[in-house]
VEXSE-464788 format. One record per residue (C-alpha): x, y, z; residue number from 1. Coordinates in steps of 0.05 Angstrom, whole numbers, padded with zeros to 5 digits, always signed. Example, Ala and Ser with C-alpha at 12.3 -4.5 7.8 and 13.67 -1.06 7.14 Angstrom:
REM residues 2
<site <+00246 -00090 +00156> 1>,
<site <+00273 -00021 +00143> 2>,
END
This chain:
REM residues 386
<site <+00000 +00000 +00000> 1>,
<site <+00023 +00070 -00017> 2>,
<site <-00003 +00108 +00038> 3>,
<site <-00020 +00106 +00101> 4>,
<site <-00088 +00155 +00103> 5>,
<site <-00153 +00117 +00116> 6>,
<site <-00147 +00079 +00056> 7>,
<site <-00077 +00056 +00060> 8>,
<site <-00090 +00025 +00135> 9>,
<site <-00155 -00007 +00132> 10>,
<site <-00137 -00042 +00069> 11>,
<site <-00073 -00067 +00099> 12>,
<site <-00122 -00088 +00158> 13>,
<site <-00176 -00130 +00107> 14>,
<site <-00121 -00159 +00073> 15>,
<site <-00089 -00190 +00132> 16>,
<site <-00158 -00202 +00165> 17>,
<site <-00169 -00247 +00097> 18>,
<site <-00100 -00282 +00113> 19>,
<site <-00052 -00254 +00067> 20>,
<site <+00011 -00264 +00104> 21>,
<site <+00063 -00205 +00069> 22>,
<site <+00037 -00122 +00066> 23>,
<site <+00073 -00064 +00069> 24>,
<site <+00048 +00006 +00084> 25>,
<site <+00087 +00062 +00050> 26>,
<site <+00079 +00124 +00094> 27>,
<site <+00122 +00184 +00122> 28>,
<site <+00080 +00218 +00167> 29>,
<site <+00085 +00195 +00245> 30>,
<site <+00021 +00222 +00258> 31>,
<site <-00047 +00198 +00230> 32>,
<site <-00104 +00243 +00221> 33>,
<site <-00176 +00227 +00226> 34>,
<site <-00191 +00282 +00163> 35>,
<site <-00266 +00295 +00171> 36>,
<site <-00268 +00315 +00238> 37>,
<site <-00214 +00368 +00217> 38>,
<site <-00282 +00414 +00191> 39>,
<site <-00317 +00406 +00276> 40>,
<site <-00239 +00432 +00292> 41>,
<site <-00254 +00487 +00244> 42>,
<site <-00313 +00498 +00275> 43>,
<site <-00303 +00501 +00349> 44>,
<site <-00325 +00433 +00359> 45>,
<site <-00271 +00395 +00366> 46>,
<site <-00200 +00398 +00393> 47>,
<site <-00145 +00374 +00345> 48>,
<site <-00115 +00322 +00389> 49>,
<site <-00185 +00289 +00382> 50>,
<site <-00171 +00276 +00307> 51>,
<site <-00096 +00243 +00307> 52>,
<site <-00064 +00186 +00329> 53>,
<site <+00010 +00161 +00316> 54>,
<site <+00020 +00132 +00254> 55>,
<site <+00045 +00074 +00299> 56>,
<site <-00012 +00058 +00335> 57>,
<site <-00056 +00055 +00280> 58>,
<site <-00014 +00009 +00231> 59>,
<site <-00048 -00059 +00242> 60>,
<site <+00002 -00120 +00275> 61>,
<site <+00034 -00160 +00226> 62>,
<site <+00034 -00101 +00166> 63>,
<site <+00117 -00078 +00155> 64>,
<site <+00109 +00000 +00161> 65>,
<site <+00160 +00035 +00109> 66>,
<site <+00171 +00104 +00137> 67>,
<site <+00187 +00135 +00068> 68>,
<site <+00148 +00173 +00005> 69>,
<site <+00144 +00129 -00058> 70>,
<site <+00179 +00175 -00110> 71>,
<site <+00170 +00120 -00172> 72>,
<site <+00135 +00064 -00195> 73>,
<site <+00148 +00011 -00238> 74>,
<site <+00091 -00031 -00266> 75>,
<site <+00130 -00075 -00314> 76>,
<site <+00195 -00086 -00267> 77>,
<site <+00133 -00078 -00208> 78>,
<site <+00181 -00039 -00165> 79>,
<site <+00168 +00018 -00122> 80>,
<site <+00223 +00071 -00106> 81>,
<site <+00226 +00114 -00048> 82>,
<site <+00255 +00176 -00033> 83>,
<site <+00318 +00152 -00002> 84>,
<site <+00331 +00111 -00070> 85>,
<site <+00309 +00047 -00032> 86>,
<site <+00268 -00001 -00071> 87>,
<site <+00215 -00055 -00058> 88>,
<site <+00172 -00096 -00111> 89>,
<site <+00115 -00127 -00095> 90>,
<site <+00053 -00173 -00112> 91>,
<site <+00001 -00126 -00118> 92>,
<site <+00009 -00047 -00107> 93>,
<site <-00053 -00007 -00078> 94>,
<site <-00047 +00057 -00085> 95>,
<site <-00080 +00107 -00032> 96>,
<site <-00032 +00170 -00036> 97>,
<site <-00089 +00216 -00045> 98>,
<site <-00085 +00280 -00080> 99>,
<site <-00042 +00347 -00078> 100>,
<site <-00049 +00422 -00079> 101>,
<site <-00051 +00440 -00152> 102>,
<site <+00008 +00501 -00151> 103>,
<site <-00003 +00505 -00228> 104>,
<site <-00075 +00519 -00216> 105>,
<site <-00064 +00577 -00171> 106>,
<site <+00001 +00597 -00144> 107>,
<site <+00022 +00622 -00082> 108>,
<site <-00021 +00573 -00036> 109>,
<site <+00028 +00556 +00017> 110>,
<site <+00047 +00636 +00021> 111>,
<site <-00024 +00659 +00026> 112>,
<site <-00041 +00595 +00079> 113>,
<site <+00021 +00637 +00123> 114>,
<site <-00017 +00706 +00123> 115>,
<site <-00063 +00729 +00176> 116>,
<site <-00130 +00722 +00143> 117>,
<site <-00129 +00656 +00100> 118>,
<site <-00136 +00588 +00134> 119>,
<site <-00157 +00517 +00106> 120>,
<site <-00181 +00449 +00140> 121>,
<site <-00161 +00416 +00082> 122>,
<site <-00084 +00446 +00087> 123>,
<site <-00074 +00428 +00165> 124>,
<site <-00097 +00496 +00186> 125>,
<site <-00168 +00480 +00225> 126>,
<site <-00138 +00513 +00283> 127>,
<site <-00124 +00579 +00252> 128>,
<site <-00191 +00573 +00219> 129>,
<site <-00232 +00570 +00282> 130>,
<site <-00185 +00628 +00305> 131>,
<site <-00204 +00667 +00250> 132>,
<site <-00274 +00654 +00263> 133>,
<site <-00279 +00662 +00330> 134>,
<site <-00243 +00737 +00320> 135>,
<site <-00284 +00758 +00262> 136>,
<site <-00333 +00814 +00282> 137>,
<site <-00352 +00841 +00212> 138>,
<site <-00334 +00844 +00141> 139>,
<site <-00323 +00801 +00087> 140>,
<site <-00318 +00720 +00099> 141>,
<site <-00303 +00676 +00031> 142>,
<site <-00305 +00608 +00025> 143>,
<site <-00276 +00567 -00041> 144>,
<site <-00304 +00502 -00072> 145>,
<site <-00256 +00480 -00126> 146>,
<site <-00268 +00444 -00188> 147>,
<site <-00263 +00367 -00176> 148>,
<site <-00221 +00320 -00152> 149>,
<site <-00229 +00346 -00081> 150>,
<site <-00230 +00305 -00026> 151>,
<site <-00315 +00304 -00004> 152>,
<site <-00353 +00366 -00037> 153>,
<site <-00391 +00360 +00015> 154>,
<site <-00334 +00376 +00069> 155>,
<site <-00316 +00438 +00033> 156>,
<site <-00383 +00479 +00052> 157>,
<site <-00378 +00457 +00120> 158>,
<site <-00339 +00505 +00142> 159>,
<site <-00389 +00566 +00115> 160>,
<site <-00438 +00536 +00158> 161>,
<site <-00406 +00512 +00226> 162>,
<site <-00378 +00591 +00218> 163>,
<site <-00449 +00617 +00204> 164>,
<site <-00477 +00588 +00262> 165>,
<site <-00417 +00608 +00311> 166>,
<site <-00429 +00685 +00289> 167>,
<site <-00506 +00677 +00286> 168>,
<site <-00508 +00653 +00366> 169>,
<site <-00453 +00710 +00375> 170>,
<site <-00504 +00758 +00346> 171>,
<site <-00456 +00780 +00290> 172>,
<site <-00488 +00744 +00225> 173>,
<site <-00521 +00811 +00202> 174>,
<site <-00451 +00851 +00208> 175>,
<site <-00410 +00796 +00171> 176>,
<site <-00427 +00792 +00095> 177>,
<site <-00404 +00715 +00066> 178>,
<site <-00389 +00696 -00002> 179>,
<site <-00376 +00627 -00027> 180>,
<site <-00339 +00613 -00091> 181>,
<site <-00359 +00551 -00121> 182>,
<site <-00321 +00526 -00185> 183>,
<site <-00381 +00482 -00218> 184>,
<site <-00443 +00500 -00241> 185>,
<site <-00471 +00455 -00180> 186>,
<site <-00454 +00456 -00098> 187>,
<site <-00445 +00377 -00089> 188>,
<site <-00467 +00364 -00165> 189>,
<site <-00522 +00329 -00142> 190>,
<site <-00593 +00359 -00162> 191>,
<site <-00637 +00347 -00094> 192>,
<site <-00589 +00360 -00056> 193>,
<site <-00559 +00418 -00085> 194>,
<site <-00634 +00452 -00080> 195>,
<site <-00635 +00438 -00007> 196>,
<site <-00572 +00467 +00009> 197>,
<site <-00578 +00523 -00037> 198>,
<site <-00645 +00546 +00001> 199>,
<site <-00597 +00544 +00064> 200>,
<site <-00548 +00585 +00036> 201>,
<site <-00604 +00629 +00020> 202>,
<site <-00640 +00642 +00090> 203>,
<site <-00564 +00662 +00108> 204>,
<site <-00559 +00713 +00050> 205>,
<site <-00499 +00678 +00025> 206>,
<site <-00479 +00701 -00050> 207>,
<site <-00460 +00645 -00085> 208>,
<site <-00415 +00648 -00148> 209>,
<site <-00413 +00597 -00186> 210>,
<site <-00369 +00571 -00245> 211>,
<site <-00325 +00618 -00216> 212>,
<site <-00249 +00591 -00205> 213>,
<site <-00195 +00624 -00163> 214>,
<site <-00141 +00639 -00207> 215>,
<site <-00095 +00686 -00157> 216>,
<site <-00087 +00703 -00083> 217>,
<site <-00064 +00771 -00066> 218>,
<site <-00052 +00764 +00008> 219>,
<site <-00021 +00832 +00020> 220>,
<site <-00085 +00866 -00012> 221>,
<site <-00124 +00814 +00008> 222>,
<site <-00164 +00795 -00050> 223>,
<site <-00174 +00731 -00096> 224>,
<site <-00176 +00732 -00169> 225>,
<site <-00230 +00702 -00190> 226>,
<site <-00259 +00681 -00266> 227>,
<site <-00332 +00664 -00275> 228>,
<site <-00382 +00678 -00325> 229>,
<site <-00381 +00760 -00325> 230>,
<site <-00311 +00759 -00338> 231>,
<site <-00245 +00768 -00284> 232>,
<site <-00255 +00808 -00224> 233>,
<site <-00231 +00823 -00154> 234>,
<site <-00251 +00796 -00086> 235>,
<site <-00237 +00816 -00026> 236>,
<site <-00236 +00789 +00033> 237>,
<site <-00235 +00790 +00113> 238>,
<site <-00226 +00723 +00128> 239>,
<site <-00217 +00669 +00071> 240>,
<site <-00233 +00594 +00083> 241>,
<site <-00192 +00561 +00022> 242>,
<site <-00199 +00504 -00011> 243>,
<site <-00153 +00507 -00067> 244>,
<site <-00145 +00463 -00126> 245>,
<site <-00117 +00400 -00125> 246>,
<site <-00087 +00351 -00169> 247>,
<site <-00052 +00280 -00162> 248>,
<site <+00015 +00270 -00146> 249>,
<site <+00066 +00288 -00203> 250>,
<site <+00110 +00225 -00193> 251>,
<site <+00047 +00182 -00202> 252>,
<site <+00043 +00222 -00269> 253>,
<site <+00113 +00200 -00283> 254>,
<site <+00108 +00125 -00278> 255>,
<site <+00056 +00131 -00332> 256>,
<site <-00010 +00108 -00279> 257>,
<site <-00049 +00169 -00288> 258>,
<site <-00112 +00190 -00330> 259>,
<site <-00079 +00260 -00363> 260>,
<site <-00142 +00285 -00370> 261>,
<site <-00174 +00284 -00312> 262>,
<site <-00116 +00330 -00262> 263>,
<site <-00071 +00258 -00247> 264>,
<site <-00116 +00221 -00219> 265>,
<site <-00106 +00134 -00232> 266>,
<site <-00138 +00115 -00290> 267>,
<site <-00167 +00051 -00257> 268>,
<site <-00229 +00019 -00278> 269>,
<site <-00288 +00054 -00226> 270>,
<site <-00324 -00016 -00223> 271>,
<site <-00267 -00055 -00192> 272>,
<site <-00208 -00014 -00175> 273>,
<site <-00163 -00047 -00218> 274>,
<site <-00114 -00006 -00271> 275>,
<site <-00133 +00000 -00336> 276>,
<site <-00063 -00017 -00370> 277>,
<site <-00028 -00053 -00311> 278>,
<site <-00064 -00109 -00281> 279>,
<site <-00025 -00109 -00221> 280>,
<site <-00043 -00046 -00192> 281>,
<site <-00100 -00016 -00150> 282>,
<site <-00120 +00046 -00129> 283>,
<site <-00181 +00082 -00079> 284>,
<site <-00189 +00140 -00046> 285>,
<site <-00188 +00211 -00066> 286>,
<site <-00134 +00204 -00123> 287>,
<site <-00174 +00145 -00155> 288>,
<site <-00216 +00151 -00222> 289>,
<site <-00274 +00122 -00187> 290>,
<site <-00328 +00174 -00220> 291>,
<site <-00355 +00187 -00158> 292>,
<site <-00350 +00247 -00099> 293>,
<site <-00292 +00216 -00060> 294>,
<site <-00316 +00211 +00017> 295>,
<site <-00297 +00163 +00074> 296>,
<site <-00370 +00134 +00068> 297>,
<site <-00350 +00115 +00000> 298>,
<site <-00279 +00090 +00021> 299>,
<site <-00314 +00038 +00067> 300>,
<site <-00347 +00005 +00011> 301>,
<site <-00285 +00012 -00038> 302>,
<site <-00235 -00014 +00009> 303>,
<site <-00276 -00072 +00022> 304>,
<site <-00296 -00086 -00060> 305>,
<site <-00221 -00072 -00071> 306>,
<site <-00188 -00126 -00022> 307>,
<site <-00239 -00179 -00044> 308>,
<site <-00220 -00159 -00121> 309>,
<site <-00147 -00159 -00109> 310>,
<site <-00162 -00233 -00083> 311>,
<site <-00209 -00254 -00137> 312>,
<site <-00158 -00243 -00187> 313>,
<site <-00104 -00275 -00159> 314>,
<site <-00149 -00335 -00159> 315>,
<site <-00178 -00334 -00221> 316>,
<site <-00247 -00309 -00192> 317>,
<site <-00300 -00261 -00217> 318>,
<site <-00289 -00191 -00192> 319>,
<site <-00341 -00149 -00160> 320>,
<site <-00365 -00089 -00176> 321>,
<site <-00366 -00016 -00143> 322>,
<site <-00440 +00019 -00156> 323>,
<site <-00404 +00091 -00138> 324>,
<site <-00444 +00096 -00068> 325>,
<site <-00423 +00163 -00040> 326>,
<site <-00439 +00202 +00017> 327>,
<site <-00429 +00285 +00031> 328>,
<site <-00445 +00302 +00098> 329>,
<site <-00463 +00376 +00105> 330>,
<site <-00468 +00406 +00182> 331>,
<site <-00521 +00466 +00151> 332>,
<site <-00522 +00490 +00237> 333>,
<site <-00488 +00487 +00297> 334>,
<site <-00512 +00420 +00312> 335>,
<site <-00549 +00400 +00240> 336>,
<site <-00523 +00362 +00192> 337>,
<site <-00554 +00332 +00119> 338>,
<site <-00523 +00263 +00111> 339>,
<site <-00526 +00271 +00031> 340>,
<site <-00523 +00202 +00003> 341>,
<site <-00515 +00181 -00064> 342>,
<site <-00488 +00141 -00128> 343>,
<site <-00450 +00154 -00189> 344>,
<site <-00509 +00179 -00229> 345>,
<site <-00527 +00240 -00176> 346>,
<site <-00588 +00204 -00151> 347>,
<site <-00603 +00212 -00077> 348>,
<site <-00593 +00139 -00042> 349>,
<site <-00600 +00131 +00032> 350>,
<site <-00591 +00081 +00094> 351>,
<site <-00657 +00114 +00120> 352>,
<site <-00726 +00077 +00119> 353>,
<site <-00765 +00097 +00045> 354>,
<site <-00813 +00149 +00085> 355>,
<site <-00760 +00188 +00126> 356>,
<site <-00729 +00250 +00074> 357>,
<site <-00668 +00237 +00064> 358>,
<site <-00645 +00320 +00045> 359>,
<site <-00675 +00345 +00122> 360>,
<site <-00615 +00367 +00165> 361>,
<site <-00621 +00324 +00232> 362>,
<site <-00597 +00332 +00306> 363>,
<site <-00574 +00261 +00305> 364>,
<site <-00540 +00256 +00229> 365>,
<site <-00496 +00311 +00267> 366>,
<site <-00486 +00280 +00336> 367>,
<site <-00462 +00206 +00287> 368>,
<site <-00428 +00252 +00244> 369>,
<site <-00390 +00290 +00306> 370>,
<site <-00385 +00231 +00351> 371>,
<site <-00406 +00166 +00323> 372>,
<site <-00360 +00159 +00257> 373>,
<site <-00296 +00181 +00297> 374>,
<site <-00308 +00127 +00344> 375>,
<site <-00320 +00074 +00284> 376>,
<site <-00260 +00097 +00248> 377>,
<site <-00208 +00083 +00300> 378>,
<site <-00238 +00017 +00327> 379>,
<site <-00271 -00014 +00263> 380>,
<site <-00247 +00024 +00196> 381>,
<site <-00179 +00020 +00219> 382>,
<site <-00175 -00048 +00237> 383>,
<site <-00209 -00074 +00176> 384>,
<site <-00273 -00095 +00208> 385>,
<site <-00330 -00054 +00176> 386>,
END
């Protein structure tokens, strides 16, 4: 496994659970972060400490831990080189190295991320953003959607809303004027839902701008560059929540495993994981072409379709096959959330008996959300069980 994010570790964890004696986890970082809950950090909600764990605690018994980046693959030699210029071949490779900020995109991200008024959840910065909020009084507040792949649309609005809330119970909402920047014609690109979140955006006077991409950060002026329908203009800003672009990593690019037109993501077949040109490697996650909104909800099915299809073909088995099951969970209040399930086509799916809506924000979607899924990730996701 390249990687050692959610996908990386609970694949590692099915595959030994399933008895396969030999895997390796590629993965430099010594501490492992529970992403989602990064946006409830954001927010106020949580403390960061709640959301990592050592990268040792969480690498399942039995898996060798390689405590370097991959810099290289080899499909036909099926060798994988790391940064020190060690090299290891393997079996089967599953890739889970996720995906990168996009510099080409829009420059000067890790500058801007440094200044006093940007922060991101997505770029380690949840403290600063909950800072931010938490100081804000009036002015302008942006938030940025970028065009896709992006780890969970659905993440990427949290943060308007969780800092909504925090200003509305502070009695500052009316003072604070909020823009969000959404680079799609869509929110989640998902009809229903996309109404129902676009009427909350609404009752909080949010102006929306959509296909409207961030091409520059001025963080000295404080104002974005922005291109949308009307043409180039000028943003500024108070506070900015940014998500920036992002892109696959270049060196996956380089050993030839990447679709160039979708931003170097793996071209891998979306049904079963499996690359299109070599047969011996895998990939999941957010820097997969899976088709779908990449989300942890999704990983747990993927993880699970992947191991049993990296198992059927080394047997000679029929493969199964991924139906692009999705999930965006949106906290639209303080303690609100819409659970936003759905497949590959954009049709609404849900967990949730036939007569219950499945687009109404809900006290306890949040409270599983907030509490509940943390609690299932350490003890069952990471350990291969669910």
């Amino acid at each position: 496994m390249i990687g050692g994010g959610n996908a990386g570790i609970s694949a590692a964890a099915r595959f030994l659970r399933k008895g396969v004696s030999s895997v390796a986890v590629a993965e430099p970082q010594l501490v492992h972060t529970y992403r989602p809950l990064l946006s409830y950090v954001g927010g106020g909600q949580a403390a960061l400490r709640t959301a990592e764990r050592t990268q040792r605690s969480v690498t399942p018994k039995g898996c060798t831990w390689i405590q370097e980046s991959a810099v290289a693959v080899d499909p036909e030699a099926r060798m994988v080189t790391f940064a020190s210029g060690r090299t290891c071949g393997y079996r089967d490779l599953v890739l889970g190295a996720g995906l990168v900020p996009d510099d080409d995109a829009l420059p000067g991200i890790a500058e801007a991320l440094h200044s006093p008024a940007v922060a991101s959840n997505y770029l380690d910065h949840a403290e600063k953003t909950w800072d931010l909020v938490r100081e804000m009084r009036s002015g302008r507040a942006v938030f940025t959607v970028p065009r896709a792949p992006v780890s969970c649309t659905g993440t990427t609005i949290k943060p308007l809303f969780l800092a909504a809330a925090h200003w509305k119970r502070a009695g500052r909402l009316g003072d604070i004027d909020i823009t969000l920047i959404v680079d799609r014609a869509g929110l989640v690109d998902v009809p229903d839902l996309d109404d129902r979140l676009g009427r909350c955006l609404d009752d909080l006077n949010v102006e929306v701008l959509h296909r409207t991409s961030v091409t520059a950060v001025d963080p000295e002026r404080n104002e974005l560059t922005v291109t949308g329908p009307d043409g180039e203009r000028l943003v500024p800003y108070d506070l900015l929540h940014l998500v920036p672009p992002f892109r696959g990593p270049t060196w996956l690019a380089d050993s030839g495993l990447t679709d160039s037109d979708r931003h170097g993501v793996i071209d891998v077949d979306p049904g079963t994981f499996r690359h299109r040109t070599h047969p011996d490697v895998w990939a999941v996650g957010d820097g997969a072409g899976v088709d779908t909104d990449p989300s942890g909800g999704a990983l747990r099915r993927q993880v699970k379709i992947l191991v049993g299809n990296v198992l059927a073909a080394r047997s000679g088995r029929s493969m199964d096959t991924y139906d692009g099951y999705t999930v965006a969970p949106v906290a639209t209040d303080a303690h609100l959330l819409i659970a936003g399930e759905f497949d590959r086509s954009g049709e609404v799916t849900s967990s949730l008996p036939s007569f219950v809506d499945p687009l109404k924000p809900r006290r306890v979607a949040w409270a599983f959300d907030r509490y509940g899924l943390p609690q299932t990730y350490w003890n069952l996701i990471l350990k291969g069980r669910v």
